[in-house]
N, C-alpha and C positions, 0 to 999 in steps of 0.2 A: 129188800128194795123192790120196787115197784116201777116196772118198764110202761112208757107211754108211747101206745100206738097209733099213731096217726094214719088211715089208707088202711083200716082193719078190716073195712067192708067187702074189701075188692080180693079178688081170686089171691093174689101172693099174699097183700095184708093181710088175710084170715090163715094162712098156712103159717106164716110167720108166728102168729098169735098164737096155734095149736101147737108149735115148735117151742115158747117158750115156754108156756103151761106143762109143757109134757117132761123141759129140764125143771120146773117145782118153780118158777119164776111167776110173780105176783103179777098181772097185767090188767091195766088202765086202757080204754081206748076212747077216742075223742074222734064223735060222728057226728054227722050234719043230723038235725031232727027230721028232715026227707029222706035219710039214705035207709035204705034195703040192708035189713043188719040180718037177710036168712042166714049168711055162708056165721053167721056167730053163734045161732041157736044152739042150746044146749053147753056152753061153753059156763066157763065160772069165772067170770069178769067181772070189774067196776066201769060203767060207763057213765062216760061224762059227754051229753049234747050240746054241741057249740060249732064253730068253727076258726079254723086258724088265723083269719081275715078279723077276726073278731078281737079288740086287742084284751078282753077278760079273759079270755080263752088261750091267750100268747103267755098269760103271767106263772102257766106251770114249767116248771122245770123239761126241757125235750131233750130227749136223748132220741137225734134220729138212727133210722136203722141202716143208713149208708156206712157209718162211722161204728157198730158193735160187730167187737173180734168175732 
């Protein structure tokens, strides 16, 4: 399965991202085309440019990170 992370750019979002990569967890993340994607270099991701405001961009399945055990 494939987690979608939204807020991957920013200091926790990107720790989180390294967190699940590091359990073997396949990760998706969804950034603005202006955001600053350093803190993800080097990482093995699928990214997808959009925004949540965006309602093309609302039609993946979210699994926020408030709500994962």
């Amino acid at each position: 399965m494939t987690t979608l992370v939204t807020g991957a750019t920013g200091f926790i979002g990107s720790a989180i991202v390294r967190q699940l990569l590091a359990e073997g967890e396949a990760v998706r993340v969804l950034v603005r085309s202006e955001s600053d994607t350093v803190n993800l270099r080097g990482l093995e991701l699928e990214y997808r440019f959009g925004d949540l405001r965006d309602p093309v961009a609302g039609r993946e399945q979210r699994h926020p990170l408030a709500r994962r055990p």
